[in-house]
C-alpha positions in Angstrom: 4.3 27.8 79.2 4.9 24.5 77.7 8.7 23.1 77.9 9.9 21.0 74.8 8.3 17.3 74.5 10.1 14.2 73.3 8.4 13.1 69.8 4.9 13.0 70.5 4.8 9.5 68.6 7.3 8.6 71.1 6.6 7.6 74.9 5.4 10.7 76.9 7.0 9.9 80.1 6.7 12.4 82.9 7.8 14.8 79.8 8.8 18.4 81.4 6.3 21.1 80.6 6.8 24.4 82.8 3.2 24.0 84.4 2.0 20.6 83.2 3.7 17.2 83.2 2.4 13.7 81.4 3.0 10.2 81.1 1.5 7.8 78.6 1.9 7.0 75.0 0.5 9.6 72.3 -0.9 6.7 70.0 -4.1 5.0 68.9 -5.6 3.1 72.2 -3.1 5.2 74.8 -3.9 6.8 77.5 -2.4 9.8 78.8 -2.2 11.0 82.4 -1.5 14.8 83.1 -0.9 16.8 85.7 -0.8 20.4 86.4 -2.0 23.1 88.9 -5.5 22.5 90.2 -6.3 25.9 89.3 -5.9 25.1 86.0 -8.4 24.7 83.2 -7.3 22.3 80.8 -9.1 21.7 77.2 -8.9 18.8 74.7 -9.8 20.8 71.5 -13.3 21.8 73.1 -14.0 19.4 75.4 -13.3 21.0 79.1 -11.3 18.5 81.2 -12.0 17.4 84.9 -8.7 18.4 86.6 -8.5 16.4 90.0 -7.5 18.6 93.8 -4.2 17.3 93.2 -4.2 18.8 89.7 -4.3 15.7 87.8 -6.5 15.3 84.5 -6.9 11.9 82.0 -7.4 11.5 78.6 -7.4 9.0 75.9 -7.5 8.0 71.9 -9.4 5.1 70.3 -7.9 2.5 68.0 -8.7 4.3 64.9 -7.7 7.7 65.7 -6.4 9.7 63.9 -7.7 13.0 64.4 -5.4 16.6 65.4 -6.1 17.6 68.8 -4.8 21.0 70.7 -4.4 20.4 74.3 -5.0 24.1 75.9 -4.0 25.0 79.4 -5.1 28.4 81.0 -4.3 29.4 84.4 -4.1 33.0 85.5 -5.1 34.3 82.1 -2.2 32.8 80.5 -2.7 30.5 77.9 -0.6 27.9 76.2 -1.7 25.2 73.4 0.3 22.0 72.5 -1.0 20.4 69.4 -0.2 16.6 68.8 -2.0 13.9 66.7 -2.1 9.9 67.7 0.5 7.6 66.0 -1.0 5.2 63.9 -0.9 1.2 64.6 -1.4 -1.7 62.6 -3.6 -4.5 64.1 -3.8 -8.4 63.5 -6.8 -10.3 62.6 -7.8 -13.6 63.8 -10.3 -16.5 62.3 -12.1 -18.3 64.2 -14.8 -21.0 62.3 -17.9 -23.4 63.6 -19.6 -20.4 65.5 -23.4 -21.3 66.3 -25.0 -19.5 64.0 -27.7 -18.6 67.4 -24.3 -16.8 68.6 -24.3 -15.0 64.9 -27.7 -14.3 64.4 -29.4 -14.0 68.2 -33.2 -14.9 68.0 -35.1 -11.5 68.8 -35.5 -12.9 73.0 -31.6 -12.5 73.2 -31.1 -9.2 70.8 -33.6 -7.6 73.7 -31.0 -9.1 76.0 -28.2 -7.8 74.1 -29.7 -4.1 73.6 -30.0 -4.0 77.9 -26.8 -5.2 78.3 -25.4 -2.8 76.2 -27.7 0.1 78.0 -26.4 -1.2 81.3 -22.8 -0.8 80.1 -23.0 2.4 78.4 -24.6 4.1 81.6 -21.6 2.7 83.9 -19.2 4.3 81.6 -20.3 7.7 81.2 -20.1 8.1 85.2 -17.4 10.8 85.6 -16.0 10.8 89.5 -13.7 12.8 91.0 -11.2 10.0 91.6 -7.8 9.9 90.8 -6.9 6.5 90.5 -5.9 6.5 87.3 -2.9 8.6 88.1 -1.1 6.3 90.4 -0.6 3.7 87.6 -2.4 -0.1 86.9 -1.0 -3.7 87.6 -2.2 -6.5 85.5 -5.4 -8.0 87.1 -4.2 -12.1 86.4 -1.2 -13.4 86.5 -1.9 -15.4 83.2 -0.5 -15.7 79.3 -1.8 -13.1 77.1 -4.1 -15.1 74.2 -6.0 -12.1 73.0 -4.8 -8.4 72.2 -6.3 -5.0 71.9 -6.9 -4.1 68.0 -7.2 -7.1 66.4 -10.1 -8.1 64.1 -11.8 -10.9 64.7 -13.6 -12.8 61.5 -16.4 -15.4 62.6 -17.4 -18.2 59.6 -15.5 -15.6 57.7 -18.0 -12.8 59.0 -15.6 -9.4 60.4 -16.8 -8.5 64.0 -16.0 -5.9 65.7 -12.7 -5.5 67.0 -11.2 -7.3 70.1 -10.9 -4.2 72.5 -9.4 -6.1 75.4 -6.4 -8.3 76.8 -7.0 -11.6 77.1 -5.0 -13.7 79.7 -5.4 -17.6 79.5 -6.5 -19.2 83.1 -8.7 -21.5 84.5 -12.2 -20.9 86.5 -11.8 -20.2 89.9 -8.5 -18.2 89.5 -8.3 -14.9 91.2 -8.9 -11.6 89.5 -7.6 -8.6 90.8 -8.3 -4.6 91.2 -5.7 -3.2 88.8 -5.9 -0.2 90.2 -8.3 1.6 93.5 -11.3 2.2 92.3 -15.4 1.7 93.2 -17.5 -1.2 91.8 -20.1 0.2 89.1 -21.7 -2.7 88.0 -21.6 -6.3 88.0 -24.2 -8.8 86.4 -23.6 -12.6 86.2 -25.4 -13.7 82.9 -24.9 -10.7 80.3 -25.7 -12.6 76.9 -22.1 -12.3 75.1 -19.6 -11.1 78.0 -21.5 -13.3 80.9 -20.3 -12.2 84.2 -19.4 -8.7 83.6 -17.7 -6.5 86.5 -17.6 -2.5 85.7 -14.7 -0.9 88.5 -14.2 3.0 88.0 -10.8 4.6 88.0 -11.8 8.3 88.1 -12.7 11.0 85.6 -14.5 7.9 83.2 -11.6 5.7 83.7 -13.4 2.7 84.0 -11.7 -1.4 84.0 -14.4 -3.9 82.7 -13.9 -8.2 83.3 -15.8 -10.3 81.2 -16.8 -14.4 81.4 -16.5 -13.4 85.4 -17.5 -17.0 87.1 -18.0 -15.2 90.5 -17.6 -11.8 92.2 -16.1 -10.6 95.4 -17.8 -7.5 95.7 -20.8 -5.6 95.4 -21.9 -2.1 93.5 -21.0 0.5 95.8 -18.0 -1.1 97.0 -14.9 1.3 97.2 -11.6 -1.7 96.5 -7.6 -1.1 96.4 -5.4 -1.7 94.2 -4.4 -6.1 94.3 -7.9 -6.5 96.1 -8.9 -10.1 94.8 -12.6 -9.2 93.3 -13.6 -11.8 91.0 -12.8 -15.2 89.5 -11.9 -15.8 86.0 -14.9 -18.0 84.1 -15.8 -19.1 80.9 -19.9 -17.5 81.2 -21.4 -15.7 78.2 -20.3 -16.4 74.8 -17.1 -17.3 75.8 -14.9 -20.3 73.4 -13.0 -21.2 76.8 -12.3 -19.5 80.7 -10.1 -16.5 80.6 -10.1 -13.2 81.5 -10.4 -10.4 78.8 -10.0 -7.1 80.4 -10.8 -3.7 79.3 -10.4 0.0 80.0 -12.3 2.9 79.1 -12.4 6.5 79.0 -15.8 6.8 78.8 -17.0 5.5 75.6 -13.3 5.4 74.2 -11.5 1.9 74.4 -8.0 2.1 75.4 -5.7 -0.7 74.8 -5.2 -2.1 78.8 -1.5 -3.2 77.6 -0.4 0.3 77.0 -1.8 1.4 80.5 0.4 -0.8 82.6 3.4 1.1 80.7 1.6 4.8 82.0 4.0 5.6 85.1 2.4 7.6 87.6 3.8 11.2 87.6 3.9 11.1 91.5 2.4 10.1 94.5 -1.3 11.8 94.7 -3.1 11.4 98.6 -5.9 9.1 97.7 -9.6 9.8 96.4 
């Protein structure tokens, strides 16, 4: 059975549960690694996760949630439940002013655009592997200043937009991006109509990283690259006010805040893919 967690609003760092262990941060846009026997069955309220041969499993909250979840392991016939909900997290908003109003209002050529783009992403990030990459932790893809963070609003002429669900790190075109963590290249197109060149690189269980404004790319779909591997180059493509790098993470259609993975510790060494 579950052993005694710290605060769940607190950092979940390899936290000693009899069977299962976790690292990560039980809060709106963490991530949480887990592992356990690979015999296991572990739930997240009813949604049946992948557990790796190594016994690992992934999960993760958006930036608004705030719903009660139960996480359920069963192995053997024995059951045991640990209920938890995310902490909550205020978020910054940013203006920005003299947007082209063809960058607020796309023309109905660039909203077809927009909708396969979208399609194009949405398929890349609903691909669930059996990779584990995930658990043996992320570096940070550029070493660059952080000009954008996960959460905040941005307004446009005083329009709110969605919010920002990356990092953003300052560089100039041509600078190196990097694997943050092994993983295979999903997707890459050069010209997507707001995020330009766009790099899709799966973690494992829907653990995805996307790079947008990409100027070049490395690799090709289908390629399997480590952790460091240089696979793009920052740009300033797509809709972009200047080059940088904004980075994201997924699990699968939940946006996870890329700053709070790079504090997720890896809960020990796993053998590869």
């Amino acid at each position: 059975m579950f052993r005694k967690l710290l605060p769940l609003c607190l950092l979940v760092s390899q936290s000693a549960l009899a069977d299962v262990q976790l690292s990560g941060e039980v809060i709106q846009g963490g991530l949480v690694v887990g592992k356990t026997s690979p015999n296991a069955m572990v739930l997240l309220n009813d949604r049946k996760l992948e557990v790796s041969k190594n016994g690992d499993f992934v999960f993760g909250f958006g930036r608004d949630d705030e719903q009660h979840y139960a996480l359920t392991v069963v192995e053997a016939g024995q059951k045991t439940v640990k209920q938890f909900t995310p902490k909550k997290r205020h978020y910054n908003e940013q203006r920005i002013n003299g947007i082209k109003k063809s960058i607020m209002k796309p023309n109905p050529e660039a909203q077809a655009r927009i909708k396969q783009d979208n399609e194009q992403i949405k398929a890349a990030r609903e691909i669930a592997s059996s990779l584990n990459a995930f658990a043996r932790g992320f570096i940070a893809p550029i070493d660059g200043t952080i000009t954008g963070v996960y959460g905040s609003r941005r307004i446009f002429n005083g329009e709110p937009k969605w919010p920002h669900f990356g990092l953003d790190y300052a560089g100039d075109v041509g600078d190196p991006v990097k694997a943050p963590a092994d993983g295979t290249v999903l997707l890459y197109v050069k010209d997507m109509f707001y995020s330009g060149g766009t790099m899709i690189i799966d973690h494992g269980q829907g653990v995805s990283s996307t790079f947008l404004h990409l100027s070049d790319a490395y690799v090709r779909v289908g390629d399997n690259v480590k952790q460091g591997d240089v696979v793009a180059a920052v740009g300033a493509s797509g809709r972009a006010t200047g080059p940088h790098l904004d980075w994201r993470i997924n699990w699968f259609d939940t946006r996870i805040d890329p700053a709070l993975v790079l504090k997720v510790k890896p809960i020990s060494q796993t053998s590869g893919r």
